[in-house]
LUMGUFI-782986 format. One record per residue (C-alpha): x, y, z; residue in one letter. Coordinates in steps of 0.1 Angstrom, whole numbers, plus 5000, padded with zeros to 4 digits. Layout:
N
X, Y, Z, aa
X, Y, Z, A
...
***
This chain:
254
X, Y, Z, aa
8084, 2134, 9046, X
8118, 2140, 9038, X
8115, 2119, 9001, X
8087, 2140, 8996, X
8097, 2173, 9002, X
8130, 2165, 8978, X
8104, 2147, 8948, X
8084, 2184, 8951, X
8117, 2203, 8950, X
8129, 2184, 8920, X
8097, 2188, 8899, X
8098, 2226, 8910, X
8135, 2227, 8899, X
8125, 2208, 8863, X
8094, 2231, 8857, X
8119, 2259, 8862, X
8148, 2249, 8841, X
8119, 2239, 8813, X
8102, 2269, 8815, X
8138, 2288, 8810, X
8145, 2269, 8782, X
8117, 2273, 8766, X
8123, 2313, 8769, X
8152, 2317, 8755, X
8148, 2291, 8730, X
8117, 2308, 8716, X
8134, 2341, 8716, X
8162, 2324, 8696, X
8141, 2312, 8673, X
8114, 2344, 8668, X
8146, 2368, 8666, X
8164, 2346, 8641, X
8126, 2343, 8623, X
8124, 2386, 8623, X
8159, 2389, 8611, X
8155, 2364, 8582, X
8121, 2383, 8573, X
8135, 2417, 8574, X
8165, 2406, 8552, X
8140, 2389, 8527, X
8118, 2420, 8526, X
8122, 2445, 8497, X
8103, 2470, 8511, X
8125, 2473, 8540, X
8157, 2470, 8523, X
8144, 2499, 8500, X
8140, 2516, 8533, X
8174, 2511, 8544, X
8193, 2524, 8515, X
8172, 2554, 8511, X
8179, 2568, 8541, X
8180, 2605, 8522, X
8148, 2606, 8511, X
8127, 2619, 8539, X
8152, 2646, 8537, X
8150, 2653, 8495, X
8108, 2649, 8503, X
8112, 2682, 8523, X
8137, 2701, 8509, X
8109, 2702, 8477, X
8089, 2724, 8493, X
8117, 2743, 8505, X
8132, 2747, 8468, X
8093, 2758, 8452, X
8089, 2787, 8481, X
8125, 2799, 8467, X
8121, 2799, 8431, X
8088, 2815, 8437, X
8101, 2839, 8453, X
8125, 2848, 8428, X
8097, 2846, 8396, X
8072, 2865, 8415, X
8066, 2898, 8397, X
8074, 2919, 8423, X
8082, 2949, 8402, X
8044, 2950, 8390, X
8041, 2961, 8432, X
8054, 2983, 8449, X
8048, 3026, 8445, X
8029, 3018, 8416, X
8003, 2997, 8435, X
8005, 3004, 8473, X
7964, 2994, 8481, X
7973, 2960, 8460, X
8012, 2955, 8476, X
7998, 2963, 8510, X
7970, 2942, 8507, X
7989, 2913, 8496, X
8017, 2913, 8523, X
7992, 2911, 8550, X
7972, 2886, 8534, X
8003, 2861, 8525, X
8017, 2870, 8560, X
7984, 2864, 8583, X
7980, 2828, 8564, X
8012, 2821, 8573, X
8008, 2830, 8609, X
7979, 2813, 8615, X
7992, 2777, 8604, X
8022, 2786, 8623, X
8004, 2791, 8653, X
7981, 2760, 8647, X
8013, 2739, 8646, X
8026, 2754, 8680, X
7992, 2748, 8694, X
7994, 2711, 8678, X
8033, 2712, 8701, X
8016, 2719, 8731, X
7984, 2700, 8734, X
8003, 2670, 8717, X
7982, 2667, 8687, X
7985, 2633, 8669, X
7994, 2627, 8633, X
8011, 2663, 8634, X
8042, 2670, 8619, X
8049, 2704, 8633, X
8089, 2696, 8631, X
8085, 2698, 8591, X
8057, 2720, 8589, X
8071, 2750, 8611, X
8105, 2754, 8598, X
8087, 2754, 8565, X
8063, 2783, 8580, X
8093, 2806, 8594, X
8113, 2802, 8559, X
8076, 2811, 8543, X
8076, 2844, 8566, X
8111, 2851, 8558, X
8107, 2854, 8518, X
8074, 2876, 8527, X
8094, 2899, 8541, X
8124, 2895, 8517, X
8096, 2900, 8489, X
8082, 2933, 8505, X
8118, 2947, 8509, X
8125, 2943, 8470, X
8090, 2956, 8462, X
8100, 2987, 8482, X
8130, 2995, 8475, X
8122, 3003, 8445, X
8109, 3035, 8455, X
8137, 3064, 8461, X
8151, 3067, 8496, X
8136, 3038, 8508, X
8168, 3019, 8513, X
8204, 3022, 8505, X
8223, 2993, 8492, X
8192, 2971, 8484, X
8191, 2962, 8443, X
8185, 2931, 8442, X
8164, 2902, 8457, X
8190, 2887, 8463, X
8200, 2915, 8482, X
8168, 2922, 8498, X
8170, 2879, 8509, X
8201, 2888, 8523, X
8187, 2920, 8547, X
8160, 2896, 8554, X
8178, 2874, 8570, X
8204, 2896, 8585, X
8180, 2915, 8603, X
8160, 2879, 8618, X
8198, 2869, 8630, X
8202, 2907, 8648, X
8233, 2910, 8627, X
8236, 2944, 8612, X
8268, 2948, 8588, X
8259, 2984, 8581, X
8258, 2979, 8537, X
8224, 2979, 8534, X
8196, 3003, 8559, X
8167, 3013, 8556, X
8163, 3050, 8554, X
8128, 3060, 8546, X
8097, 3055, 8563, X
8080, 3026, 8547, X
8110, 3008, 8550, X
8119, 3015, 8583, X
8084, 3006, 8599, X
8089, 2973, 8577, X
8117, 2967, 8595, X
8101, 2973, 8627, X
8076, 2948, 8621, X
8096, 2923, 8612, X
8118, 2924, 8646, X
8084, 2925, 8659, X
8074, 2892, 8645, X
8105, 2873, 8647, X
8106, 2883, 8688, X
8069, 2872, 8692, X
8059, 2844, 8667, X
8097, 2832, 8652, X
8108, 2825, 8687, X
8076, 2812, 8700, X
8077, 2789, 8668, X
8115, 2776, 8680, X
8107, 2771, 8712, X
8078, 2751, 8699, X
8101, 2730, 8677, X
8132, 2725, 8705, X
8104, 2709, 8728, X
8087, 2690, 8703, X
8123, 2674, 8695, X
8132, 2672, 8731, X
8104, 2649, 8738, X
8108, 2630, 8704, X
8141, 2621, 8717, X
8126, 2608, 8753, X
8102, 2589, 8738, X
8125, 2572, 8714, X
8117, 2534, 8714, X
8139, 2502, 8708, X
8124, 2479, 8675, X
8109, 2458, 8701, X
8087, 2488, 8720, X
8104, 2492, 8747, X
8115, 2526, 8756, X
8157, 2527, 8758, X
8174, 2531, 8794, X
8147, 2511, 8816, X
8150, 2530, 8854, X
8168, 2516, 8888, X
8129, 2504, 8897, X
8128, 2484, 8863, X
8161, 2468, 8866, X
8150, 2462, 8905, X
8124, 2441, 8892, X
8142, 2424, 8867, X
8167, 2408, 8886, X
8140, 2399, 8912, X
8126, 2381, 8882, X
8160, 2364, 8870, X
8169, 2357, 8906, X
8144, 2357, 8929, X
8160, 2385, 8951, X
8181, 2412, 8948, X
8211, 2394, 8980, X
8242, 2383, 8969, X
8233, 2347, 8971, X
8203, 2355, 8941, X
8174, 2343, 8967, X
8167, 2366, 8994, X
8184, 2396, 9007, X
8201, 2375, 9034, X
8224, 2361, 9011, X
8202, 2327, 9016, X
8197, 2309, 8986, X
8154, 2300, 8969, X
8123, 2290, 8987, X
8129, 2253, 8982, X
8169, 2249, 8984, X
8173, 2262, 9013, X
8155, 2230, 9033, X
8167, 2201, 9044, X
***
């Protein structure tokens, strides 16, 4: 019985040892495989030394809204046209309130395929040079404002006023302007900081779910290690088998 119980404890230890080294000689062997394809791959290689270029995609957009801005022609608004100035403001700012409340709705019901983290800063810089646009177009009427000339300088008021940071050189002084301004702290308090809290969340959890190459989320829990050194060791003891300290099913006999 003895002879036989040793024969069955040596084929369990062979299967075991085989199986191991099967494991790890596969895993060898695929991640030397995966490195060797990756280096021979162009398109990944392109990929890794153009790491700028997601960045220079999205700055485009940034760079049309600005020179836009500054070759609209805004003096053809303004006291001249107030049906056609109003009309327009509310128009260009109500499109882009709606998309930038369809991306924080895409934030919170976890839309797939949406992109709100490039689309939403996009939409608050968008609201910015609408204001910034309406400023210039009214302070070309008298007493409107003091110290605004230029779009540059109306940029500038635009996004003093959005950061709560009044330096006092240029304020609004007539009535137009100063319900303009009104509305603006209006929107930035409601859909601006609705729209930030939107993005901090949606980058919060982009940075929990981050992922290793091979699919596994990073920083596995005390319950996942737990079961990976049960699988490596049979048992979490000090001896690798069993709590006890005893050593595996079929060492431990006689």
């Amino acid at each position: 019985m003895k002879d036989g119980r040793d024969e069955a404890d040596d084929v369990r230890g062979d299967g075991r040892d085989g199986a191991r080294g099967d494991g790890r000689d596969g895993a060898r062997g695929e991640g030397r495989d995966g490195a060797g394809g990756g280096d021979r791959d162009p398109r990944a290689q392109g990929r890794r030394r153009d790491p700028l270029l997601p960045w220079l995609r999205e700055a485009v957009p940034v760079a049309i809204m600005v020179v836009a801005y500054f070759l609209l022609p805004l003096h053809l608004l303004g006291a001249e046209r107030p049906e056609l100035s109003w009309t327009l403001f509310v128009l260009a700012l109500g499109a882009v309130t709606l998309l930038l409340l369809r991306e924080i709705r895409a934030v919170l019901m976890d839309v797939p395929h949406a992109r709100p983290g490039v689309t939403i800063p996009l939409l608050m810089i968008a609201s910015l040079l609408v204001f910034s646009a309406a400023y210039s177009s009214i302070a070309r009427q008298s007493g409107e404002f003091h110290g605004l000339r230029t779009r540059v300088d109306a940029l500038y008021f635009t996004v003093a006023t959005v950061a709560t940071v009044g330096y006092g050189d240029i304020t609004a002084q007539g009535q137009t302007a100063r319900i303009l301004v009104m509305g603006q702290i209006t929107y930035g308090f409601i859909f601006l900081t609705a729209a930030a809290t939107a993005l901090s969340r949606r980058l919060r959890r982009a940075l929990g779910e981050r992922q290793t190459p091979d699919g596994r989320r990073h920083g596995r829990g005390r319950r996942g290690r737990r079961h990976g050194d049960r699988r490596r060791g049979g048992g979490t003891g000090p001896g690798g088998g069993r709590p006890d300290g005893g050593a595996g099913r079929g060492t431990g006999r006689a």
